[in-house]
C-alpha positions as CSV (number, residue, x, y, z in Angstrom):
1,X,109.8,6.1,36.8
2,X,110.9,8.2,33.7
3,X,107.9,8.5,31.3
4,X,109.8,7.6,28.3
5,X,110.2,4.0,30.1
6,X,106.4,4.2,30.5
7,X,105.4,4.9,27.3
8,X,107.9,1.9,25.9
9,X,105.6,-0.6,28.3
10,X,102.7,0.8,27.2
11,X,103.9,0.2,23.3
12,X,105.4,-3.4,24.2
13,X,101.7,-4.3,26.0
14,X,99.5,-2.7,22.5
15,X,102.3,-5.2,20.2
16,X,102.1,-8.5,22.5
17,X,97.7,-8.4,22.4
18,X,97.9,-7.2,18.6
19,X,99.9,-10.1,17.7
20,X,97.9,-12.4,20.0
21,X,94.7,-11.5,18.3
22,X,95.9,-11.7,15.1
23,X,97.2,-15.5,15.9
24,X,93.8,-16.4,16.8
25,X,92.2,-15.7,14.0
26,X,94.7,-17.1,11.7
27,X,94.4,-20.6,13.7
28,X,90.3,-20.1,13.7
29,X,90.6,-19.8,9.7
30,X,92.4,-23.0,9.4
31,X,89.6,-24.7,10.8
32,X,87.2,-23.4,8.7
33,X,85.4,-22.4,11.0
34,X,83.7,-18.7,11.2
35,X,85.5,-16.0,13.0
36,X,84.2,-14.4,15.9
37,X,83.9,-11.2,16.0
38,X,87.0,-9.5,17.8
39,X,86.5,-8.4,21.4
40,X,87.1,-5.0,22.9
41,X,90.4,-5.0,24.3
42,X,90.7,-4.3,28.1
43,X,92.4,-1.4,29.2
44,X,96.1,-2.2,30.4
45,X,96.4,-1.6,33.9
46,X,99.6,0.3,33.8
47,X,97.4,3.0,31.6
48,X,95.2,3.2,34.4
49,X,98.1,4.1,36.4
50,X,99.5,6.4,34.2
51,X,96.7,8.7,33.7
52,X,95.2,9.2,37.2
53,X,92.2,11.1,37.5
54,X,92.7,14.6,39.0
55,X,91.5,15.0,42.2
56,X,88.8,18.0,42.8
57,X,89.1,20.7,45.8
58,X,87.3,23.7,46.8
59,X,89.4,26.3,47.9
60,X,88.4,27.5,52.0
61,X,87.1,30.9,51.7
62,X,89.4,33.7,52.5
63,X,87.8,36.2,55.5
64,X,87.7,39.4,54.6
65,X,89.0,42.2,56.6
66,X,87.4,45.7,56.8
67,X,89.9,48.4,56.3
68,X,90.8,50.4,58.4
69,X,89.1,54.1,58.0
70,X,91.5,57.2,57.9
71,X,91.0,58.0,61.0
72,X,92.5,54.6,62.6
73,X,95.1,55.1,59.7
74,X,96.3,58.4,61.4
75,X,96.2,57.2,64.5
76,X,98.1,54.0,64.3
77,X,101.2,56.3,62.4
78,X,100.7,58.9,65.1
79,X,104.4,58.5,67.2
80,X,102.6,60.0,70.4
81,X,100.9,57.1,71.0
82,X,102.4,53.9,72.3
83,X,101.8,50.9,70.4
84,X,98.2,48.9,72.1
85,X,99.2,45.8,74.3
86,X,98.1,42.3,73.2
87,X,94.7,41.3,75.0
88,X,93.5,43.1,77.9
89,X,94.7,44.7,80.9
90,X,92.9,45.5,83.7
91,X,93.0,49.3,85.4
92,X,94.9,48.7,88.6
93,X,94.6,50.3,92.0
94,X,96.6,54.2,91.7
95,X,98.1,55.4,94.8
96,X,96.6,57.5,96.7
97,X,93.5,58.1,99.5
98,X,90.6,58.4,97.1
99,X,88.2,61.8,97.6
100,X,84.8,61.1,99.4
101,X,81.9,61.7,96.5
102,X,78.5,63.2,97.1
103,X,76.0,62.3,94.2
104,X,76.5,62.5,90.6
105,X,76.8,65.1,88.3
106,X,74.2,64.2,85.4
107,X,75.3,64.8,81.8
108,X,72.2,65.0,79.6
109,X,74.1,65.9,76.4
110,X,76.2,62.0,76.3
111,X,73.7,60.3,78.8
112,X,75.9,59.7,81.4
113,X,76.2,60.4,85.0
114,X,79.6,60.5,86.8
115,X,80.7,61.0,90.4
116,X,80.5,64.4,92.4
117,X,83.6,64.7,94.5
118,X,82.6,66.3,97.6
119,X,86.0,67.7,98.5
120,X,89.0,69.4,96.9
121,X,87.8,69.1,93.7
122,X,85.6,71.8,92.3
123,X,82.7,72.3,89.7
124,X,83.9,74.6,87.2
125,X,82.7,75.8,83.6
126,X,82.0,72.9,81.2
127,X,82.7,74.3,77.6
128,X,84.0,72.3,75.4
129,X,82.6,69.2,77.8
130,X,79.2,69.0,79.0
131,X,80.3,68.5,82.8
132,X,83.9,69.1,84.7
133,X,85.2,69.3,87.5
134,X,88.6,70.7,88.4
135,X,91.8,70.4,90.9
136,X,93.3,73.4,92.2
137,X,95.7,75.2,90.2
138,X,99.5,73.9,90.9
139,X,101.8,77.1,91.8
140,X,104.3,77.6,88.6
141,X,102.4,74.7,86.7
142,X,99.8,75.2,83.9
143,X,98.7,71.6,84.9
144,X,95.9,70.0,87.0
145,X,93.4,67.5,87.3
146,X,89.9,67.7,85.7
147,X,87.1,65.3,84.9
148,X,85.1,65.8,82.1
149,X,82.6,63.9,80.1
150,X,80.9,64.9,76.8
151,X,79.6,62.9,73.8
152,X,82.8,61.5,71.7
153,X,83.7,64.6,69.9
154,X,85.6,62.4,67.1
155,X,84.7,60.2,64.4
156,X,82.6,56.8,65.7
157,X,84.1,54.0,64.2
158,X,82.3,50.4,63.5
159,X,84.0,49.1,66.3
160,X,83.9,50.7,70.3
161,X,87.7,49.8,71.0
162,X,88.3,52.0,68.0
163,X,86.1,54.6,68.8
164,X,88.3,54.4,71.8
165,X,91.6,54.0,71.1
166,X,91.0,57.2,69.1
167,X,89.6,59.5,72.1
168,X,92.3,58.8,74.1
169,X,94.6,60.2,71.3
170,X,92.3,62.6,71.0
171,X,92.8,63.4,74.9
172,X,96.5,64.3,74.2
173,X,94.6,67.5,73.2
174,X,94.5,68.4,76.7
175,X,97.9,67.3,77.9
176,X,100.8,69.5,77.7
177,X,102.3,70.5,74.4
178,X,104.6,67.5,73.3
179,X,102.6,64.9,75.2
180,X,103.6,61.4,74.1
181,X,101.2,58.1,75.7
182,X,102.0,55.0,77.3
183,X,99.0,52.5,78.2
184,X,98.5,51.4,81.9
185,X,94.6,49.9,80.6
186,X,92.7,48.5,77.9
187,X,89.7,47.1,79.0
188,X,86.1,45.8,78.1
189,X,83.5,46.4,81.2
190,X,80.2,46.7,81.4
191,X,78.2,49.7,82.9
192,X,75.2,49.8,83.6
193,X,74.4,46.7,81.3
194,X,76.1,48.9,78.6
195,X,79.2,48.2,76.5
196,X,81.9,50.4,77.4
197,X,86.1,50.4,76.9
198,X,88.1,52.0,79.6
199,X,91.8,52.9,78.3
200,X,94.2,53.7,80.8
201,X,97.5,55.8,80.1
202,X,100.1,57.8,81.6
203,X,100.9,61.2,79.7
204,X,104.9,62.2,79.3
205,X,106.0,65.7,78.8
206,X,108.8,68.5,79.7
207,X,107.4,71.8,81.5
208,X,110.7,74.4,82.2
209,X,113.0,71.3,81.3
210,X,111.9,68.9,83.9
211,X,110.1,65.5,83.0
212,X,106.7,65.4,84.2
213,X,103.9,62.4,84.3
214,X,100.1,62.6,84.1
215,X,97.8,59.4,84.8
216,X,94.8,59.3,82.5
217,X,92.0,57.4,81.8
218,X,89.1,57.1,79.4
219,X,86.0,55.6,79.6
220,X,84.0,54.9,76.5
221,X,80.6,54.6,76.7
222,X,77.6,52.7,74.4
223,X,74.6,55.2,74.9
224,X,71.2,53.9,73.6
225,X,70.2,56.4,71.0
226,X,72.8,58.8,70.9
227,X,76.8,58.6,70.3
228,X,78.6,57.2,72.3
229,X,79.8,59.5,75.9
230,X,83.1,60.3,76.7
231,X,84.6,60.4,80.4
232,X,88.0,61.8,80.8
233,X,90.1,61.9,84.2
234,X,93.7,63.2,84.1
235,X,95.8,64.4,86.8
236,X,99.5,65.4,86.7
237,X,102.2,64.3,89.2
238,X,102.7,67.6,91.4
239,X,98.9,65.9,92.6
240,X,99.7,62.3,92.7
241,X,98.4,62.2,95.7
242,X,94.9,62.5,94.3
243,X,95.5,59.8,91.6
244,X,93.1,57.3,93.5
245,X,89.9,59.5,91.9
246,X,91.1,57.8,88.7
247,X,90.0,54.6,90.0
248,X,86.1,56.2,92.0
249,X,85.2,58.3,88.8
250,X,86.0,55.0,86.2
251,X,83.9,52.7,88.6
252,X,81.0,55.3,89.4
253,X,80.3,56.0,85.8
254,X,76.2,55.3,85.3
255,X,73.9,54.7,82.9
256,X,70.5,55.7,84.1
């Protein structure tokens, strides 16, 4: 209703009990009689109607976000690395026959242990990593497999998956020059009642104009006490062969 035809009703309803009121006590003073004292008029219901009282809300809290540290922001604009899948996915089964293992090799700098292979592989020097382990070299190839595990040598983040995502762009270090990612696994495990992240990825690059793939993978480990420890497997596709030992060194990671 337009409030112009409101506030005539309103005005029409204040004239019709003015003129009531004064009737009354015109007709009282004919009497003689003495005149009451006027009563309070009621308020009109249509006023009621027109002035409804506001209702009262409390706005829901807005959750706050963290943001993001420079680190993550690098990352996430770096164009070598493949945008992370929604949820979870598992690190399937690589072809393969998997290496037979004998023992662990203990790594007292990240507090790890990781498996020994007994065969084809090879111990060799650890620096930068604190252990490793080496394929033979490939003829005409600067490219071969290696496990290695050290303490994250990045940044740690407030969040493991970060801490992760980020060492396996930090891996790319040791791919071939020109290396871009793809993920084959993101995945929250558990080792040895510890939280850990294992990110699986397949490496892309050109060596003397041909295309070449790595596998990869990177475990991520929650250490009591110290930074987190870092196990990295990578192994090119002149040894595919071999790219079962992805699978035996991510599932025989300890924790003593």
């Amino acid at each position: 209703m337009p409030m112009r035809v409101v506030y005539r009703a309103i005005a029409g309803a204040v004239v019709v009990v003015v003129a009531g009121t004064v009737g009354t006590v015109v007709f009282l003073g004919n009497t003689g009689s003495a005149a009451p004292s006027a009563a309070a008029p009621r308020p009109s219901p249509l006023m009621a109607s027109v002035a409804p009282a506001s209702p009262s809300f409390s706005p829901s809290p807005t959750p706050t976000v963290p943001p993001l540290s420079p680190q993550m922001v690098t990352a996430l604009g770096d164009a070598r690395l493949a945008r992370l899948p929604d949820g979870q996915v598992k690190l399937g089964r690589l072809p393969g026959r998997p290496n037979p293992t004998r023992g662990v090799f203990k790594d007292k700098r990240s507090g790890v242990s990781v498996p020994r292979f007994r065969k084809i592989w090879a111990p060799s020097k650890p620096s930068p990593f604190a252990t490793r382990q080496n394929l033979p070299k490939v003829k005409n190839s600067p490219v071969r497999g290696m496990v290695v595990s050290c303490p994250v040598p990045i940044a740690v983040q407030e969040n493991l998956k970060d801490t992760a995502f980020l060492a396996a762009g930090w891996t790319l270090n040791h791919q071939p020059k020109g290396a871009t990612l793809t993920w084959t696994a993101v995945q929250n495990v558990t080792i040895g009642k510890r939280d850990a992240w294992v990110m699986g990825y397949n490496a892309h690059y050109v060596i003397k104009g041909k295309k070449h793939t790595s596998s990869a993978a990177v475990a991520l480990v929650d250490v009591p006490g110290k930074k987190p420890a870092l196990v990295f497997v990578t192994i090119p596709d002149t040894q595919k062969r071999y790219w079962r030992d992805i699978n035996t060194v991510m599932s025989g990671i300890k924790v003593p």
